[in-house]
C-alpha positions as CSV (number, residue, x, y, z in Angstrom):
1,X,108.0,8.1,138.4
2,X,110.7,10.3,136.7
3,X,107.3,11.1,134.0
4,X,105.3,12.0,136.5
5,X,107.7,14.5,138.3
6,X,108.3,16.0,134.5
7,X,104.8,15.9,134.0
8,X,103.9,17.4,137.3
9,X,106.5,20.7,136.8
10,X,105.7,21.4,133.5
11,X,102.1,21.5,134.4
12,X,103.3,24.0,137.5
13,X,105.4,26.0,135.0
14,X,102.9,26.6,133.0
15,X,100.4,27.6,135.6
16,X,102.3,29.8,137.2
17,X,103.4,31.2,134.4
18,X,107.1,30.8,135.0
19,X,109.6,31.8,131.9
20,X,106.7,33.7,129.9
21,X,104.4,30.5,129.5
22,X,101.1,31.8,128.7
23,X,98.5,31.3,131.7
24,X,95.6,28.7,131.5
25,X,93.9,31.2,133.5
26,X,93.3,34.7,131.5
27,X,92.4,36.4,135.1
28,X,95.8,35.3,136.3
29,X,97.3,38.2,134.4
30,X,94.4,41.0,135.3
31,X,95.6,44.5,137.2
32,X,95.0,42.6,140.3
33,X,97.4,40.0,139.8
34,X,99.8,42.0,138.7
35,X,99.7,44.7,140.9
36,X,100.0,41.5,143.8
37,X,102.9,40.1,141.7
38,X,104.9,43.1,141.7
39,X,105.6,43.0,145.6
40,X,105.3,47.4,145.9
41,X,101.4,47.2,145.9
42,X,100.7,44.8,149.0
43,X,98.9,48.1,150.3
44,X,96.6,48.9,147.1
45,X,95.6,45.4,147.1
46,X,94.7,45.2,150.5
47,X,92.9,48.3,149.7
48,X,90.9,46.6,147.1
49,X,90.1,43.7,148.4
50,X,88.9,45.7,151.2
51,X,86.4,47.8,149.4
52,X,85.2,45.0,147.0
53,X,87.0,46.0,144.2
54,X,88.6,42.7,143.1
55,X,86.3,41.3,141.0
56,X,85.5,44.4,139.3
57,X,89.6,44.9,138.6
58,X,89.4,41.5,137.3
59,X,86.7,42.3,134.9
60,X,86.8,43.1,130.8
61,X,87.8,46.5,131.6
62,X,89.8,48.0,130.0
63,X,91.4,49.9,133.0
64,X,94.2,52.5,133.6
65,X,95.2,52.5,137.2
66,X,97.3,55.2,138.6
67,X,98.8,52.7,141.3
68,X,99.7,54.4,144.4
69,X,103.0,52.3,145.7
70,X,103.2,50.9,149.8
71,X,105.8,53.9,150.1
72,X,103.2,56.3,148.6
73,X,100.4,55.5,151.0
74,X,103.2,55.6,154.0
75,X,103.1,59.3,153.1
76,X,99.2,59.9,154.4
77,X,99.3,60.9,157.8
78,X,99.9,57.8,160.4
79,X,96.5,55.6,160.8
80,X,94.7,56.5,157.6
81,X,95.2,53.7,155.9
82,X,94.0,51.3,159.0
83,X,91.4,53.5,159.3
84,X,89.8,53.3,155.8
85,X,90.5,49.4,155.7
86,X,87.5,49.2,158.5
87,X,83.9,47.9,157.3
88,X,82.6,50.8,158.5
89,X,85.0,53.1,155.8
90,X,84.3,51.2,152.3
91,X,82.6,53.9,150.9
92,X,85.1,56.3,151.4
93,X,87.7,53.3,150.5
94,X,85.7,52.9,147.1
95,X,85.5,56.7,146.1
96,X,89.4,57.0,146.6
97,X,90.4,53.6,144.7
98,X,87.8,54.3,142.0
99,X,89.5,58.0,141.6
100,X,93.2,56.2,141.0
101,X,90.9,54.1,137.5
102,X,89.9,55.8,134.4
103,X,88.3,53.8,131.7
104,X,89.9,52.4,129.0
105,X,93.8,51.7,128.3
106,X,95.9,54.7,128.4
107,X,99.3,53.8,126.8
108,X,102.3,56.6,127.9
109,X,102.8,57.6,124.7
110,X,99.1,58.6,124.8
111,X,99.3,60.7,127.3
112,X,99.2,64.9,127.6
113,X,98.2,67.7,129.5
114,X,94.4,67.6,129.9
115,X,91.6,66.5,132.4
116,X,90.7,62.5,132.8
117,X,86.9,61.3,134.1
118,X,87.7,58.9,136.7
119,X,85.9,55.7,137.7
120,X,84.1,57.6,140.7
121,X,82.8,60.3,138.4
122,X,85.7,63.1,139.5
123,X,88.5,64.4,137.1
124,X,92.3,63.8,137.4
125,X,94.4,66.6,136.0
126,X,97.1,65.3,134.0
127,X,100.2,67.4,133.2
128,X,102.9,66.6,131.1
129,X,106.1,69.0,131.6
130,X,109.6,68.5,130.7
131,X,109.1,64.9,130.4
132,X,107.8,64.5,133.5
133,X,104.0,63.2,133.9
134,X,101.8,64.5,137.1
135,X,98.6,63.2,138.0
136,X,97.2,66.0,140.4
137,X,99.9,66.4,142.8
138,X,101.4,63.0,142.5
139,X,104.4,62.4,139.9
140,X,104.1,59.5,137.6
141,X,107.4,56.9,138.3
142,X,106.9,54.0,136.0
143,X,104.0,53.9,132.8
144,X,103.0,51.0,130.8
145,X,103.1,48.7,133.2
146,X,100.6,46.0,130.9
147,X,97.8,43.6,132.0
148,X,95.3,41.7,130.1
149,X,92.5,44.0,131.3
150,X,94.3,47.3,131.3
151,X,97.4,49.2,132.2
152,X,99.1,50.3,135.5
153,X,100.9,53.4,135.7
154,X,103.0,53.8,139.3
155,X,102.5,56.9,141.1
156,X,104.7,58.4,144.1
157,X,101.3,59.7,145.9
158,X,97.7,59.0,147.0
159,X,95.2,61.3,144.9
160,X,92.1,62.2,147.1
161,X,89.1,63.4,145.1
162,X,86.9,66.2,146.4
């Protein structure tokens, strides 16, 4: 019995992915999962899932999502959120999460001043200035934040294309 219980935990640890065990599942480390790991994206996930965007988030990518945190969608004005989470809104839903993704994985380090296609066909202007990176008007607060499909970079705002 005292085998089985061993057995049974090691198999959860590794899983779950507890103490840095490699997943058996390579989606279980995708932007998705790690942006619904981290606890400050419960709002972006819903988003996604919303518009239909998890699978495609789970995909090959390679992504680079500017990750607007809960706090940062608190700052639209009060019932925008609810309102794009309605059936009736996933287009509009899809054109603002696919603005936050650019193709491919930029690193940090990679990163200067200059215009980025987006996902959704519009550009992001990204400024770098005194060590502090802006993407449009929101300010970049934590880079490099890895995934086995891409890279999340955590911004303070929601950026709304055209």
């Amino acid at each position: 019995m005292k085998t089985i219980r061993i057995l049974t935990l090691s198999a959860l640890v590794a899983t779950t992915g507890l103490f840095g065990v490699a997943h058996a599942n390579p989606k279980a480390n995708d932007i998705v999962a790690v942006a619904s790991s981290a606890g400050s994206f419960n709002t972006l996930v819903a988003a996604v899932k919303a518009a239909g965007l998890v699978e495609t988030l789970q995909g090959p990518g390679p992504f680079t999502i500017f990750a607007p945190t809960d706090e940062a969608f608190a700052k639209l004005p009060k019932g925008t959120v609810e309102d794009l989470l309605k059936p009736e809104n996933k287009e509009k839903l899809v054109a603002i999460l696919t603005y936050h993704v650019v193709p491919g994985k930029v690193m940090a380090a990679d990163v200067k001043t200059m215009k980025v296609k987006t996902v959704n066909g519009q550009s992001l202007d990204v400024k770098v200035a005194d060590g502090v990176v802006t993407v449009n008007a929101a300010k970049v607060v934590k880079t490099d934040v890895s995934a086995s499909n891409g890279v999340i970079h955590v911004i303070d705002s929601v950026v709304l294309p055209n």
